[in-house]
C-alpha positions, 0 to 999 in steps of 0.5 A: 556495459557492452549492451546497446539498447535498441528502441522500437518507437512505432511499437514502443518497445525497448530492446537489448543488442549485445552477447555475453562474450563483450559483457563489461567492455566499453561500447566505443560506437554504433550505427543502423544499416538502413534498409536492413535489419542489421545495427553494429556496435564496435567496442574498446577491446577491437570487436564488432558485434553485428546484430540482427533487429529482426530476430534480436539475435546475434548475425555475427561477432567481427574479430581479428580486424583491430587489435585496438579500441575501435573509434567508428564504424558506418554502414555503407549501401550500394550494390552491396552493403559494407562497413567501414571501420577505423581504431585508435591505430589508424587503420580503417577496414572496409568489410563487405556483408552477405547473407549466406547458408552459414548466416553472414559472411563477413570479408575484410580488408585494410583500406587505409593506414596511418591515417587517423579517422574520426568521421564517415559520411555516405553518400545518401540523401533523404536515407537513400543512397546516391550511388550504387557504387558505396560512395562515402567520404571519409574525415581525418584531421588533415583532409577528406576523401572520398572513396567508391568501394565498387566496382573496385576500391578507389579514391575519387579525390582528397580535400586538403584542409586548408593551412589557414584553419586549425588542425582539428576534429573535422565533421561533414555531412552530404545535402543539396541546396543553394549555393551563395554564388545563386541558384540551386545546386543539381549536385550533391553538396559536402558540408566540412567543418574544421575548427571554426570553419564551415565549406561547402563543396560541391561533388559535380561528377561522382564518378569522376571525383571533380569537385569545387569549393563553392561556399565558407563561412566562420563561427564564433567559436569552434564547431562540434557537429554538422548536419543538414536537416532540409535544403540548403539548410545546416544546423551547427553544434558549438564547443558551448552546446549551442546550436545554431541553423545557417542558411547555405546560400548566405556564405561567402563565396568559394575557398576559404581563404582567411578572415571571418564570414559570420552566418547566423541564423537570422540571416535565415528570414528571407529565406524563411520557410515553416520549417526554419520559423520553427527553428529560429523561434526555439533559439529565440526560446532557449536565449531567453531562458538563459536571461 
């Protein structure tokens, strides 16, 4: 317990990430800066371990920021690369890292209070980011927002969960596609997923924080994870560990505003590339071992 364990598959090899000082506390999440040689691990007792996978040293130990468990931490790049951190106490830090001649500075800053966060999502397509002014979008129970953190802190604009959908641990993700009105979207797309709910919004001015619900659709039962893994397609994690792919160009139009829009992945083959063949023949695959 406090160690993380590292995985070099092109060189097949496995290391340890971690220092004496956590040894026996709970590690409570980690994330890769990508682009960098850095990976963070937060843990129960409120410390942030920064490790450097090039040298497999320690760069820095974050303390004095939470004095409570810590729930997530995220990398964020832009014209410089930060971390975004929230704990049990609903405090979310941003902190800004540089390399100096001391080894890495950290600088820390309180960006939102009484606000519980569950999930962060920056804004990067493909493993690159979108803006070099840190762009992410940050999830709590009751709505999202989406901040720049350069060249100054600033939130762009806030999603309000919408009354007719449960209160409940949202998940979101960033991606590109078509949208059910037609046409492929030039903007970048926010996944939002809420209870059974899945929206899709459309960010159609960064910098400017306007946006416009284009797309909605329900599942069975409530969903526990959302990802893009290509355009216009999602792949959905249920509260049973199901797993299903949607495509994005089939939900129902704009807000959700109640009642049902199932998608399934069926409605995938007329849209079908290699990539979604290859999808819905291992959830074919796994229904029928369950026969």
């Amino acid at each position: 317990m406090g160690y993380v364990r590292v995985f070099e598959l092109s060189q097949h090899d496995m290391r340890v990430a971690g220092a004496s000082e956590l040894k026996g506390v709970c590690v409570t999440s980690v994330d890769v800066a990508k682009g960098s040689h850095f990976l963070g691990a937060a843990y129960a007792n409120g410390k942030i371990l920064v490790w450097n996978t090039d040298t497999n040293e320690v760069a820095r130990i974050i303390t004095g920021i939470h004095t409570n468990v810590v729930m997530s931490i995220r990398f964020v790049r832009g014209e410089k690369l930060w971390m975004l951190s929230s704990d049990v106490d609903g405090k979310l830090y941003l902190t800004s890292l540089s390399h100096s001649l001391m080894g890495l500075a950290c600088a820390s800053s309180l960006l939102l209070k009484d606000h519980i966060v569950f999930c962060t999502a920056p804004l990067e397509l493909y493993g690159k980011p979108i803006s070099q002014n840190g762009v992410a979008a940050i999830g709590g129970t009751n709505g999202v927002i989406i901040v720049a953190l350069a060249p100054k802190v600033r939130i762009l604009c806030e999603l309000k969960r919408n009354e007719g959908i449960k209160k409940a641990v949202p998940y979101i993700g960033w991606g590109k596609g078509v949208l059910p009105a037609g046409g492929e979207s030039e903007s970048v797309i926010l996944a939002v997923a809420w209870d059974k709910v899945v929206q899709l919004i459309e960010l159609e001015d960064i910098e400017k924080g306007t946006f416009t619900f284009k797309g909605h659709c329900v599942e069975d039962k409530e969903i526990q994870g959302v990802w893009w893994v290509a355009e216009s397609v999602l792949l959905v994690l249920n509260a049973a560990g199901e797993l299903k792919v949607l495509h994005s160009g089939r939900f129902g139009e704009g807000e959700y505003k109640g009642g049902d829009v199932a998608v399934s992945y069926t409605h995938l083959r007329a849209h079908e590339t290699s990539l979604h063949l290859v999808c819905r023949l291992l959830l074919e695959k796994k229904k029928k071992k369950k026969k």
